[in-house]
N, C-alpha and C positions, 0 to 999 in steps of 0.2 A: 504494500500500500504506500509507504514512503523509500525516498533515498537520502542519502547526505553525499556532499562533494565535497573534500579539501582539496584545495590545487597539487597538483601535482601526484595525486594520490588516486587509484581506481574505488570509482564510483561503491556506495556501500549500498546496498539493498536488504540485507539482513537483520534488518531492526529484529528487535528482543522485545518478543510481547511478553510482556508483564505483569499484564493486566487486559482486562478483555477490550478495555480503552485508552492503553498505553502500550508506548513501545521505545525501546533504548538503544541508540548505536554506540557502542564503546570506539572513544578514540586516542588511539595508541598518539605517544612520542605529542600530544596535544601542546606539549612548550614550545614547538616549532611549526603551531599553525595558528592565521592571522585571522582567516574568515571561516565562516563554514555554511554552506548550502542546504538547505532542506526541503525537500519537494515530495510535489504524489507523484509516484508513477504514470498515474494514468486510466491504472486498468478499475482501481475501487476510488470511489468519490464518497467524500461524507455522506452521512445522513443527511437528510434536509434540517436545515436552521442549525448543523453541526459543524466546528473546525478542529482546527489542531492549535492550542497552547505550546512553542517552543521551546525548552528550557534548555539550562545547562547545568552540569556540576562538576565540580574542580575533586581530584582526588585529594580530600582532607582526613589525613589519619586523626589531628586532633579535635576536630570541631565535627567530625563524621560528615556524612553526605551534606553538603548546604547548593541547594537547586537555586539558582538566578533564573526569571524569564524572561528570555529572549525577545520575542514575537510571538506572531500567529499566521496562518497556511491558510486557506480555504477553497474552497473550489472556484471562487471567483479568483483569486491568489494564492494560486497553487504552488507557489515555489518564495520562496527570504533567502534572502542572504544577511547574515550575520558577523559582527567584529566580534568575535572573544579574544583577541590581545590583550586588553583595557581593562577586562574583568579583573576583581580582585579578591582569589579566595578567600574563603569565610565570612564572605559577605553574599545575603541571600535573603531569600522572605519565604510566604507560603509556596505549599508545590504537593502538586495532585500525588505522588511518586511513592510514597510512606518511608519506613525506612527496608532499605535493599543491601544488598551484600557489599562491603568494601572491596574498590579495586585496586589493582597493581598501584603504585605510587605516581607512574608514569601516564595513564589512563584515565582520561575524563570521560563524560558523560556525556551524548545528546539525547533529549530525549519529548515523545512529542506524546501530548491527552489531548481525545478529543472530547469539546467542552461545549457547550450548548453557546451559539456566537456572542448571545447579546452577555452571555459571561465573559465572552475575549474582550468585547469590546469596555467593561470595565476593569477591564485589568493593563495596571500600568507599568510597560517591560523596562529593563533596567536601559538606563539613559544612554550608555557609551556604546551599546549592542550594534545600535541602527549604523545600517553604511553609510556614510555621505553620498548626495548625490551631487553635488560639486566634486567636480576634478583637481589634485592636488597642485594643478598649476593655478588654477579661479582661487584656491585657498592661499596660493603661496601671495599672487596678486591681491589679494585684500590684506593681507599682514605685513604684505611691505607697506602698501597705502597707509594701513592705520601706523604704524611703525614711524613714516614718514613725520604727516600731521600732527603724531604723538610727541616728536623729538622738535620740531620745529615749532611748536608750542609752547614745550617746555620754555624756549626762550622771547616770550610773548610779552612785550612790553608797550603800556599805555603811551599814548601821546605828551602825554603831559610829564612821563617817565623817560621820552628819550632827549639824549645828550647829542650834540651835534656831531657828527661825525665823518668829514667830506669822503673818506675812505671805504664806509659802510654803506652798503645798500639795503634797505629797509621791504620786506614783502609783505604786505596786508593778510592776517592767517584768514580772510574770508576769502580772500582769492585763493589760499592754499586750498581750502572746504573745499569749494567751488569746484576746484578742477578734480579731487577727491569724489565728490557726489558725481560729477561729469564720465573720469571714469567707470567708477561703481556702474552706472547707470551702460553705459558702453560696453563692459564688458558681459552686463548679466544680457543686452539686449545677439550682443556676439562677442562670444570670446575668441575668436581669432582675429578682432579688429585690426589689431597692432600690427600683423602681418602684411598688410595692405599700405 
């Protein structure tokens, strides 16, 4: 009914049913994966008004199983993609899962209930999980802008504050904004403007 993807690694289709509404893919060497895939097959679609809650869990000998969630799947949204880099063991809330057998040290957890929607839909998944949808160049380009504006601000001085200086040249920080809002606004409408 489900698979998971890590890059680099063959497709998993063997979830571990658990439960007659849960299922678990163990995944191995987990310290050296950024994102993780989860999808339906295809061939079984929920129940009607039924999805899948995504979770995760880190192997914690001390604090035992602690499930993070994820996301959710549905047949309208049949496939997430997820960050676990960011996650940070022993941090977790509730989880449909109970408690289950401890794994390898190296071996975490995915694992997907399926939950009647309008219960996905109040459930609030952990914050760093979600991919960007902004590309890390659009990311890099607003942190330098704010970066920018942020430094040349620093040195922002009233009118009435400056000292004459026939050597210095003075930039109005509204026309810094300005050309700041200008690109923001440029790049969200195309980011390859600057190419041109």
């Amino acid at each position: 009914m489900f698979g998971c993807l890590v890059a680099g690694r063959l497709v998993q289709t063997d979830a571990q049913q658990v439960a007659g509404d849960k299922f678990v893919f163990n995944l191995p060497d987990y310290e050296n994966v950024n994102h993780v895939v989860v999808f339906m097959l295809g061939t079984v679609p929920f129940p009607a008004g039924m999805g899948g809650a995504v979770y995760f869990s880190f192997p914690d000998p001390a604090a035992g199983q602690v499930w993070q969630l994820l996301g959710f799947i549905t047949n309208e949204k049949p496939s997430a993609m997820f960050k676990i880099s960011g996650l940070k063991a022993g941090v977790g809330g509730e989880h449909p899962f109970g408690v289950m057998a401890p794994q390898a040290a190296s071996v975490a957890q995915v694992g997907v209930s399926m939950e009647p929607l309008d219960q996905l839909a109040q459930q609030t998944p952990v914050s760093n999980a979600t991919v960007s949808a902004i590309d890390s160049f659009t990311q890099f380009t607003q942190k330098m802008l704010e970066s920018l504006y942020n430094y040349s601000s620093s040195y922002a001085v009233t009118q009435a504050q400056m000292s004459p200086n026939p050597t210095e040249t003075f930039i109005p920080t509204s026309s810094i904004l300005r050309w700041y809002e200008n690109f923001q606004r440029r790049m969200a409408q195309n980011p390859g403007f600057w190419k041109t």
